[in-house]
MARPADREN-358909 format. One record per residue (C-alpha): x, y, z; residue number from 1; residue in one letter. Coordinates in steps of 0.001 Angstrom, whole numbers, plus 500000, padded with zeros to 6 digits. Example, Ala and Ser with C-alpha at 12.3 -4.5 7.8 and 13.67 -1.06 7.14 Angstrom:
BEGIN
<r><x>512300</x><y>495500</y><z>507800</z><n>1</n><res>A</res></r>
<r><x>513670</x><y>498940</y><z>507140</z><n>2</n><res>S</res></r>
***
This chain:
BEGIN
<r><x>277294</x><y>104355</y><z>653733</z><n>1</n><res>X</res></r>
<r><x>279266</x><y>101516</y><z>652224</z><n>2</n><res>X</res></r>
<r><x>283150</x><y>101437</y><z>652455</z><n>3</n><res>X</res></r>
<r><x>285177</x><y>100906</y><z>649142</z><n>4</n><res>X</res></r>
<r><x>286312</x><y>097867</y><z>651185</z><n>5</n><res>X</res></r>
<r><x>283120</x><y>096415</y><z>651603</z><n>6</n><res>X</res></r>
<r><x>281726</x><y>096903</y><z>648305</z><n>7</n><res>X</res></r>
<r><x>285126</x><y>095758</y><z>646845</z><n>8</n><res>X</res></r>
<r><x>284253</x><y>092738</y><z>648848</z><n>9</n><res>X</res></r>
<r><x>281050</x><y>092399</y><z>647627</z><n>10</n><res>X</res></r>
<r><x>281763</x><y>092731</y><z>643752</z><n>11</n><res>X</res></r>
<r><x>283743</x><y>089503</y><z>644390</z><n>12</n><res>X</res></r>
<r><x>281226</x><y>087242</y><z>646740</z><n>13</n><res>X</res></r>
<r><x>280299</x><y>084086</y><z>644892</z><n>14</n><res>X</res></r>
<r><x>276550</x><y>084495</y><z>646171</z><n>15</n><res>X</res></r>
<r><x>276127</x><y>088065</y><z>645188</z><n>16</n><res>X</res></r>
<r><x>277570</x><y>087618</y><z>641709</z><n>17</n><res>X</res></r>
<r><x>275451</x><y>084649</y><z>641432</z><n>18</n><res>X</res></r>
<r><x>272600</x><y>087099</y><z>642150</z><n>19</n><res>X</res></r>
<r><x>273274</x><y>089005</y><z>639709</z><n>20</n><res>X</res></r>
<r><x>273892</x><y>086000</y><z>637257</z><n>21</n><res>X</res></r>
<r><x>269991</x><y>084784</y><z>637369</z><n>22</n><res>X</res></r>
<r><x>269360</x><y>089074</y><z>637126</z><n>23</n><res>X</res></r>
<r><x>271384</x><y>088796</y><z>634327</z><n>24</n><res>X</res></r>
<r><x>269429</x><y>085962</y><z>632309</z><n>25</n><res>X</res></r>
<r><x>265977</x><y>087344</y><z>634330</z><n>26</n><res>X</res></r>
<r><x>266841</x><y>090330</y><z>631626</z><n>27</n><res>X</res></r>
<r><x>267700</x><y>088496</y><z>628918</z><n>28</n><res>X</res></r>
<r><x>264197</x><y>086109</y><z>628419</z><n>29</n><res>X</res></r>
<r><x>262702</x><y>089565</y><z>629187</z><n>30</n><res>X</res></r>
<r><x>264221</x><y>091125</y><z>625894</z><n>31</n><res>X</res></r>
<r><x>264110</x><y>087989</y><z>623908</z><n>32</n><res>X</res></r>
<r><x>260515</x><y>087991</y><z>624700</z><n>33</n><res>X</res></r>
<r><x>260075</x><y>092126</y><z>623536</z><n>34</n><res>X</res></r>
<r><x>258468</x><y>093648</y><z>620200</z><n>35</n><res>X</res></r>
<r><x>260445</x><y>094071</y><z>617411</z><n>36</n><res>X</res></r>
<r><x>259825</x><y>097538</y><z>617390</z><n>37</n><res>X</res></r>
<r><x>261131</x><y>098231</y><z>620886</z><n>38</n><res>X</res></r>
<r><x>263864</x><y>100902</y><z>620547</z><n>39</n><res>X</res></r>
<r><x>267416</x><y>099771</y><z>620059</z><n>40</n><res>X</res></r>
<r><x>265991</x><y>096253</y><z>619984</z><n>41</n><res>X</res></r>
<r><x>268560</x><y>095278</y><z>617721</z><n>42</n><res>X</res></r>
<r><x>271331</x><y>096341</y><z>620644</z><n>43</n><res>X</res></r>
<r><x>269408</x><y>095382</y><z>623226</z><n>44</n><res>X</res></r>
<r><x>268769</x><y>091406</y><z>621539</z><n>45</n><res>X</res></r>
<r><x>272688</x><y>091385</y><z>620894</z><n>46</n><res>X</res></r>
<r><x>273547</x><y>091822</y><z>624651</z><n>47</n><res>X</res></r>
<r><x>270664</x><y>089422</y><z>625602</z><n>48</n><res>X</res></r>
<r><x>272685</x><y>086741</y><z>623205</z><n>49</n><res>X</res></r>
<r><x>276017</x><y>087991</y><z>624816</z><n>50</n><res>X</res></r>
<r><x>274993</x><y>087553</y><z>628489</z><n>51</n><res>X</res></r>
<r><x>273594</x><y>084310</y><z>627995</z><n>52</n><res>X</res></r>
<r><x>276421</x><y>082944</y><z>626173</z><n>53</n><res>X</res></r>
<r><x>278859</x><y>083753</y><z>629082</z><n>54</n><res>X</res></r>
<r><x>276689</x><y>084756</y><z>632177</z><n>55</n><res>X</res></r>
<r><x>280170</x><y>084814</y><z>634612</z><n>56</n><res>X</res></r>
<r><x>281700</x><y>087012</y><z>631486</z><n>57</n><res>X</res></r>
<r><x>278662</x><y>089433</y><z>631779</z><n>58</n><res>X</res></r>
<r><x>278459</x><y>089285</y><z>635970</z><n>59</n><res>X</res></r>
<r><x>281914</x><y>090570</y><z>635708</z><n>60</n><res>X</res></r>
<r><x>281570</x><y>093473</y><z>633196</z><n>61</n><res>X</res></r>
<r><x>278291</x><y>094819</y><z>635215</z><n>62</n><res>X</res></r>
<r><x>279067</x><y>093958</y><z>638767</z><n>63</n><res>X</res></r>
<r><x>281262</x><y>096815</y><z>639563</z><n>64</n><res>X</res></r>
<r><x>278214</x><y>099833</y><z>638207</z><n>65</n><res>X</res></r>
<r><x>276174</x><y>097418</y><z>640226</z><n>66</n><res>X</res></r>
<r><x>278308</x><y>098350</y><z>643389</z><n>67</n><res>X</res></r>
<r><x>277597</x><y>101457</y><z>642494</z><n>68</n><res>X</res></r>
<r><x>273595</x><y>101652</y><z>642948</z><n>69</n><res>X</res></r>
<r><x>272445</x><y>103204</y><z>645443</z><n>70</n><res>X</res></r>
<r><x>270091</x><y>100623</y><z>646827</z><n>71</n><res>X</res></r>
<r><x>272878</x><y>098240</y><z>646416</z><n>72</n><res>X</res></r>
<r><x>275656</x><y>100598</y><z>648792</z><n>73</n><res>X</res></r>
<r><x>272635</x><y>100740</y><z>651182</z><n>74</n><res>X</res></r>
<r><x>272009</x><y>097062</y><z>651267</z><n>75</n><res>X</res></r>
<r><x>274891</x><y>095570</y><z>650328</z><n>76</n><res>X</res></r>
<r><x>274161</x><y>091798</y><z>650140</z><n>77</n><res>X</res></r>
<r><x>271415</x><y>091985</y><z>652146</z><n>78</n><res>X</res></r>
<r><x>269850</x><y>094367</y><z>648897</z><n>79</n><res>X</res></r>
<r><x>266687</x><y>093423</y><z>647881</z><n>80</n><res>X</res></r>
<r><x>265871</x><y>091066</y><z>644904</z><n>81</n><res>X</res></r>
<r><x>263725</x><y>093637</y><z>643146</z><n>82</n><res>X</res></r>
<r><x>266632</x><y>096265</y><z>644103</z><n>83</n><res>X</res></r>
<r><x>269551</x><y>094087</y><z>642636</z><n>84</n><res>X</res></r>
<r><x>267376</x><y>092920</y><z>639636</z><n>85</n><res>X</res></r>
<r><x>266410</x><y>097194</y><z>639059</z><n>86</n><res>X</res></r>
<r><x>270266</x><y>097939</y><z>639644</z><n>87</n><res>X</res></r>
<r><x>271681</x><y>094855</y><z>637209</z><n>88</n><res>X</res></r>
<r><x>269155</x><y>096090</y><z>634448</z><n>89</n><res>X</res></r>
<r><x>270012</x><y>099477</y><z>634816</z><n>90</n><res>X</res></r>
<r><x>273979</x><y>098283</y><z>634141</z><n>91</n><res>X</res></r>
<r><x>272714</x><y>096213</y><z>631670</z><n>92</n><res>X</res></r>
<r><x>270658</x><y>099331</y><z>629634</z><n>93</n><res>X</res></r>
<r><x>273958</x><y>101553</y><z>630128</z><n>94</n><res>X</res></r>
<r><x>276178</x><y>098352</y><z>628525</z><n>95</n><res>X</res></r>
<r><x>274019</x><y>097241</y><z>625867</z><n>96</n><res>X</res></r>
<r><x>274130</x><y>101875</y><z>624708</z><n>97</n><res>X</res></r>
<r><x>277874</x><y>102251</y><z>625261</z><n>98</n><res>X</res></r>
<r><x>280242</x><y>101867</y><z>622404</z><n>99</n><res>X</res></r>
<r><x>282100</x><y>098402</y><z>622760</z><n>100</n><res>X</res></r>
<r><x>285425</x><y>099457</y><z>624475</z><n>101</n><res>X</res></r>
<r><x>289282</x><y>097784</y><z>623869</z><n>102</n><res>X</res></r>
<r><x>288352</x><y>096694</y><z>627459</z><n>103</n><res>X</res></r>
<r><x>285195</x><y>094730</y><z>626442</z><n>104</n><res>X</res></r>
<r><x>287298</x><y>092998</y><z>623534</z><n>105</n><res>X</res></r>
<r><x>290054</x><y>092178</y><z>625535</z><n>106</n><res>X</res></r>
<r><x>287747</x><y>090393</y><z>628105</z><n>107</n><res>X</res></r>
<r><x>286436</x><y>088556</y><z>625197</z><n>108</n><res>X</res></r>
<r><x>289456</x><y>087686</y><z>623224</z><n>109</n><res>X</res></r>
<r><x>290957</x><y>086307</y><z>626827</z><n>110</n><res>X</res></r>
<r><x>287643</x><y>084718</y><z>627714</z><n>111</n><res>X</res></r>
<r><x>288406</x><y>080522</y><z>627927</z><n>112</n><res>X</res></r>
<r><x>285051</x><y>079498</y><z>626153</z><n>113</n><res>X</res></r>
<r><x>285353</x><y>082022</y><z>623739</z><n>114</n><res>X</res></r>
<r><x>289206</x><y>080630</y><z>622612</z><n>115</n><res>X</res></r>
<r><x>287638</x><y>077367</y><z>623290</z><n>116</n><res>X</res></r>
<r><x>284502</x><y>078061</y><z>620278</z><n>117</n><res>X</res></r>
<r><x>287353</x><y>079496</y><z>618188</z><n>118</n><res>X</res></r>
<r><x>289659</x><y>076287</y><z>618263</z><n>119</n><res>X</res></r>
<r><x>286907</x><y>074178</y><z>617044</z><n>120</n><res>X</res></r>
<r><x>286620</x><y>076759</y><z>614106</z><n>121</n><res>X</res></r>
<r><x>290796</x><y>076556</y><z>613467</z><n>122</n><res>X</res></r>
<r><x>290012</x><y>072143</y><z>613631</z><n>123</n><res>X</res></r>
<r><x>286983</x><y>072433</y><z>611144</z><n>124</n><res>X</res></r>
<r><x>289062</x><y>074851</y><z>608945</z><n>125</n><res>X</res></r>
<r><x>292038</x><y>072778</y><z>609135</z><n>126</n><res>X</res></r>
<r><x>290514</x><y>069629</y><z>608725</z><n>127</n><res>X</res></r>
<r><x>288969</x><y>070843</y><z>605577</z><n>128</n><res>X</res></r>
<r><x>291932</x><y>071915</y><z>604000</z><n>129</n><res>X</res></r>
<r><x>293629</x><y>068666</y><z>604927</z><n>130</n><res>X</res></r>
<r><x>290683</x><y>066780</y><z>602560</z><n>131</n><res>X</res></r>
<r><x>290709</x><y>069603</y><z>600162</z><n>132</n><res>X</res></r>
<r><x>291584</x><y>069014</y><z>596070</z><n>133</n><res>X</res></r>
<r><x>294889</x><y>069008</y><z>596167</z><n>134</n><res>X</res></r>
<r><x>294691</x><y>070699</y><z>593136</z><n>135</n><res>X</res></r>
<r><x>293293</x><y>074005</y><z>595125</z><n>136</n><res>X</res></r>
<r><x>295595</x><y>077015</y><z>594174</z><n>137</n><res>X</res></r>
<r><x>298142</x><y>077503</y><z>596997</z><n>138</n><res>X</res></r>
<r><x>297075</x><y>073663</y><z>598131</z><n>139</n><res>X</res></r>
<r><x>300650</x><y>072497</y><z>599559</z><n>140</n><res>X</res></r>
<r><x>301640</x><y>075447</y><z>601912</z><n>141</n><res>X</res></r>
<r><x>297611</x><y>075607</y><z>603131</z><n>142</n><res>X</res></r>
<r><x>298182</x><y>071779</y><z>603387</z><n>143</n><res>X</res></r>
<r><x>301390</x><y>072089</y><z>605145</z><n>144</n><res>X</res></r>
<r><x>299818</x><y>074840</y><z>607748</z><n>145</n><res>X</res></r>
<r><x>296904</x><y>072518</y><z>608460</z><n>146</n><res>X</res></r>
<r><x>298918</x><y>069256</y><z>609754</z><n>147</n><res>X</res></r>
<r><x>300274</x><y>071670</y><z>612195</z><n>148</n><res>X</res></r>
<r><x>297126</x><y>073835</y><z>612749</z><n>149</n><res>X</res></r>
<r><x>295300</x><y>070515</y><z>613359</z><n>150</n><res>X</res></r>
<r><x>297611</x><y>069310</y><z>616449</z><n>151</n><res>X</res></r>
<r><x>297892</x><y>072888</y><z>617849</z><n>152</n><res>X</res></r>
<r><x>295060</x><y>073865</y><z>617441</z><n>153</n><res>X</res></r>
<r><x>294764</x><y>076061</y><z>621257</z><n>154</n><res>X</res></r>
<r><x>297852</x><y>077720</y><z>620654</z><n>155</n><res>X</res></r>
<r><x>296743</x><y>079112</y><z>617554</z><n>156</n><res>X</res></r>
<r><x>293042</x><y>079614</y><z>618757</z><n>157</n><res>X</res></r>
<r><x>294488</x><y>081785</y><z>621450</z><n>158</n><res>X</res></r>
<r><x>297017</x><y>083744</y><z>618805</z><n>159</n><res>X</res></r>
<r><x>294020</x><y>084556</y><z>616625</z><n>160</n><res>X</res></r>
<r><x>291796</x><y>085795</y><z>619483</z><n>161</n><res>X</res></r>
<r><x>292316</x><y>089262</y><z>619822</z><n>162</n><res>X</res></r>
<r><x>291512</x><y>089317</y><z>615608</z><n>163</n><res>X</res></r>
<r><x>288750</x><y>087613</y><z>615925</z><n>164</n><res>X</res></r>
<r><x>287538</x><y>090257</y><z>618180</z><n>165</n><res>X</res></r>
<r><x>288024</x><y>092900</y><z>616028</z><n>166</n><res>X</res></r>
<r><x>285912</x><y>091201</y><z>613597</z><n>167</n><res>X</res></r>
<r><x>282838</x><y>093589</y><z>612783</z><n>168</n><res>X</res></r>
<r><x>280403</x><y>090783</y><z>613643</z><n>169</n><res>X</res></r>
<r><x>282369</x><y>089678</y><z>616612</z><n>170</n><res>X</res></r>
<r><x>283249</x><y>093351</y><z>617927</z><n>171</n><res>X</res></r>
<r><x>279016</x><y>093887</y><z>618119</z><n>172</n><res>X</res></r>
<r><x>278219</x><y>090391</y><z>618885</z><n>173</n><res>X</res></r>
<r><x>280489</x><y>089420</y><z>621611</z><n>174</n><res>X</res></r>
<r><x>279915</x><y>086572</y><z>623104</z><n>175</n><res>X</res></r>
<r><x>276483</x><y>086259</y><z>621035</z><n>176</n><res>X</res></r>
<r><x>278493</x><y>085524</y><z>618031</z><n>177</n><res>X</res></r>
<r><x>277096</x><y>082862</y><z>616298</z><n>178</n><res>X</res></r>
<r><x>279332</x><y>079396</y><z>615662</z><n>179</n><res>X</res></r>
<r><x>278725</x><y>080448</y><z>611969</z><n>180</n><res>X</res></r>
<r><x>279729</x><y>083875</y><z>612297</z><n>181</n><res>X</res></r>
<r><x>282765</x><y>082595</y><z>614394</z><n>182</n><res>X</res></r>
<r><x>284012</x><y>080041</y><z>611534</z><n>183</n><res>X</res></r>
<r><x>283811</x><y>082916</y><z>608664</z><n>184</n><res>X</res></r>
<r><x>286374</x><y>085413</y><z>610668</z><n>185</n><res>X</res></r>
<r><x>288259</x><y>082357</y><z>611421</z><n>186</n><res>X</res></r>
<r><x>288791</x><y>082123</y><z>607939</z><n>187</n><res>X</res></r>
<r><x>288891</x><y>084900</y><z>606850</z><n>188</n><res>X</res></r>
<r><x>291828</x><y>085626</y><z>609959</z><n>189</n><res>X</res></r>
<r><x>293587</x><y>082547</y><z>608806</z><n>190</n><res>X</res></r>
<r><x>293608</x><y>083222</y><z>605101</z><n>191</n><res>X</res></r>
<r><x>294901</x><y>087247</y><z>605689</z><n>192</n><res>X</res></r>
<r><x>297108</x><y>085951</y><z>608165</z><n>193</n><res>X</res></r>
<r><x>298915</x><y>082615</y><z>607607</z><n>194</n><res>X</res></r>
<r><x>298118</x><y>081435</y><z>604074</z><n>195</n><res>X</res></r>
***
């Protein structure tokens, strides 16, 4: 039997998450590849477009129920491929049926490529308001906000964050949110929040 130690160790060995990383995206073709009709294929597609948009995001929300396998405390890293693939898809089916927790968001909202896709949206936002009529209702404060929005635009990408996240398309999406779907609660944020 596995120590906590050991499979404390394990959750954080750069080979073993790695492991679980091509598991991970194994799953993922698998799904994108499944009927239409499969039950809770809409769930099941939106974690397959989560996990591959952040595989080390995904690794680290599974890897600890992982650890928790059986065949996984037996083996440790010496666990099978067939065992670790069984063990990361079982995590994966319990994820993709659990309601999205304040803990899921948070990862997300503090995840660096994540901030990093929702700066681009606060430039492309800003940027258009900078070329915008200026005879737009409310055009010189939303004017005003973009100069400054354009120049800072990480500080404000990371301020925004944990809004975006609660965005109903974001909040079931995760990291599958689409670029699209990421600019329209940008906006929406921004205009509720600062204009």
């Amino acid at each position: 039997m596995a120590t906590y130690l050991e499979l404390a160790t394990l959750a954080n060995d750069s080979s073993f998450l790695l492991r679980i990383g091509y598991a991970i995206g194994k799953y993922a073709a698998y799904i994108f590849n499944e009927s239409g009709g499969t039950t809770n294929h809409t769930e099941r597609l939106n974690w397959a477009l989560s996990a591959t948009a952040n595989i080390p995001l995904m690794q680290s929300l599974l890897v600890h129920e992982i650890c928790r396998d059986s065949n996984v405390v037996a083996g440790l890293e010496a666990v099978s491929d067939v065992n670790l693939q069984t063990a990361t898809e079982t995590a994966a089916n319990n994820r993709i049926l659990a309601p999205i927790s304040y803990a899921d968001l948070n990862a997300l909202a503090n995840d660096n490529a994540f901030v990093r896709r929702i700066q681009i949206a606060v430039g492309r936002f800003a940027s258009y308001v900078l070329n915008e009529d200026p005879g737009t209702p409310n055009h010189a404060p939303r004017y005003a906000w973009s100069r400054n929005a354009i120049l800072n635009t990480l500080p404000i990408a990371s301020a925004l964050a944990p809004t975006i996240v609660m965005n109903s398309t974001v909040a079931a999406k995760l990291a599958g949110t689409s670029d699209a779907e990421i600019q329209s609660a940008v906006e929406v944020q921004i205009a509720l929040l600062m204009l």
